[in-house]
C-alpha positions as CSV (number, residue, x, y, z in Angstrom):
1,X,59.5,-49.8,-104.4
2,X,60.7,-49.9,-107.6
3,X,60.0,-47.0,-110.1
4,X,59.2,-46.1,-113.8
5,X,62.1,-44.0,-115.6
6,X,59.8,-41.0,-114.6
7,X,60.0,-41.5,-110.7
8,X,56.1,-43.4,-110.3
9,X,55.7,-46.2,-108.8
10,X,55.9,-49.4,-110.7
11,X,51.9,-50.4,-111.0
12,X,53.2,-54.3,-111.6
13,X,55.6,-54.2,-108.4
14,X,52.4,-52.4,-106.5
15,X,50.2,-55.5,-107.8
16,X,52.7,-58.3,-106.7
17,X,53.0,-56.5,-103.3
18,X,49.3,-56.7,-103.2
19,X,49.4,-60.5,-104.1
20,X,51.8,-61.3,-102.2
21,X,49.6,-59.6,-99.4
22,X,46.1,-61.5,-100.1
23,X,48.6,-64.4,-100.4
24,X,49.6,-64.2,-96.7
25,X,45.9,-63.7,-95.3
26,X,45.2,-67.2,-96.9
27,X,47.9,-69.2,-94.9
28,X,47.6,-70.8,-91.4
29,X,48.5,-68.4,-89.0
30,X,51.7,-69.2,-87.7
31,X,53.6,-70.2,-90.9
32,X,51.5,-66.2,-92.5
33,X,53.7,-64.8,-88.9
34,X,56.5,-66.6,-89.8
35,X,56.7,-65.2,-93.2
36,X,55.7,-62.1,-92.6
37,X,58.8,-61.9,-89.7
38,X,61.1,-62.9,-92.5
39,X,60.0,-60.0,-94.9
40,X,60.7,-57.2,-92.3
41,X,63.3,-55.1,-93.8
42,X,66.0,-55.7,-90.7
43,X,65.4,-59.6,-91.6
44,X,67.8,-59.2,-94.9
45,X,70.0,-61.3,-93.2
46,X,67.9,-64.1,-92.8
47,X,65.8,-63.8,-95.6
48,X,68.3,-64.1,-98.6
49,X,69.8,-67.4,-97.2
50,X,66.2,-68.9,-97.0
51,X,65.0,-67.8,-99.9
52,X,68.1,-69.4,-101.5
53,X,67.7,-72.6,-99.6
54,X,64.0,-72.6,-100.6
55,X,64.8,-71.6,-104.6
56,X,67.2,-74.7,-104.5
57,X,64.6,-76.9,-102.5
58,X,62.2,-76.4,-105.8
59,X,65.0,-77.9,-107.8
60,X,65.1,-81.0,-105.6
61,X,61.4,-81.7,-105.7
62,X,62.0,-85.2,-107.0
63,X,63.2,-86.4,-103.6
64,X,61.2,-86.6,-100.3
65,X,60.5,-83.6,-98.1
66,X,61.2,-81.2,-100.7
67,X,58.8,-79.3,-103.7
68,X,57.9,-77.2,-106.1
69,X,56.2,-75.1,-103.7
70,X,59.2,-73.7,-101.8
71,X,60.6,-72.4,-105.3
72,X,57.9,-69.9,-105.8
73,X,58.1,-68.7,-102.1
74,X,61.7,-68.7,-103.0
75,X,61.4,-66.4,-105.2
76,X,59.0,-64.1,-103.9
77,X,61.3,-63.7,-100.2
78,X,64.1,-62.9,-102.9
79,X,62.0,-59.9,-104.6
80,X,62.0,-58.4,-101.4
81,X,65.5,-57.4,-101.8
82,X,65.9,-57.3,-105.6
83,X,62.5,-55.2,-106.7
84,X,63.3,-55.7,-110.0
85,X,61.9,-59.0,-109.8
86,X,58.6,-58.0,-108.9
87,X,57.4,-57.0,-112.2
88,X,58.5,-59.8,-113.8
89,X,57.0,-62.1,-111.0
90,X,53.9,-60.6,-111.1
91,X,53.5,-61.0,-115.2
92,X,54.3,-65.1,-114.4
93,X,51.5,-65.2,-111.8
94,X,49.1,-63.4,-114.3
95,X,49.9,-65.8,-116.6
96,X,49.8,-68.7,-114.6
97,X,46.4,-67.5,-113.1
98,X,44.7,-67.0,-117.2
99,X,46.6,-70.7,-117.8
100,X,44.8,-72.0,-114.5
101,X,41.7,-70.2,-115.2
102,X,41.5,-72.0,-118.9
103,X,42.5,-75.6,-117.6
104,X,39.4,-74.9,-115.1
105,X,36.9,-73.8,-117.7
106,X,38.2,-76.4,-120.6
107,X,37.2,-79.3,-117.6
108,X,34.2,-78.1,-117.1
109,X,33.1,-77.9,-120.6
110,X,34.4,-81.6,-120.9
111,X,32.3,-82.8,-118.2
């Protein structure tokens, strides 16, 4: 777990952990076990090839088969091994979550 200059935990790290946890609970049950294999600390050596594979799948989301939902999972199977990325992670899905939130509430006004 990553950790503040004064040896706490990292409360945005703990929060994307915590996402990425609720996260899991909401997918079909075998591709949630499946994901949660990968994310086992003695998986490293599965996980970082994947994660690549998926972070460049997202960049081919123009062609068939591939999208722009296997660069966020990407991404989050990376942060597993690079904690510095959590932070930074969670801060995008905040944002994206208050841009969401407002795109929902501006359409309902509309309508």
């Amino acid at each position: 777990m990553p950790s503040h200059p004064n040896g706490t935990p990292n409360p945005l790290a703990q929060a994307w952990d915590a996402r990425i946890a609720r996260l899991l609970e909401l997918l079909p049950r075998r591709v949630g076990d499946a994901i949660a294999w990968l994310r086992a600390p003695s998986r490293r050596w599965v996980r970082i090839p994947a994660a690549l594979l998926l972070i460049l799948g997202g960049f081919l989301a123009v062609l068939p088969v591939f999208g722009l939902w296997m660069l966020p999972l990407g991404l989050a199977l990376l942060s597993e091994d690079l904690p510095g990325m959590k932070p930074s992670l969670e801060r995008a899905a905040r944002w994206l979550e208050d841009k969401w939130h407002r795109a929902v509430a501006w359409w309902r006004r509309r309508g």
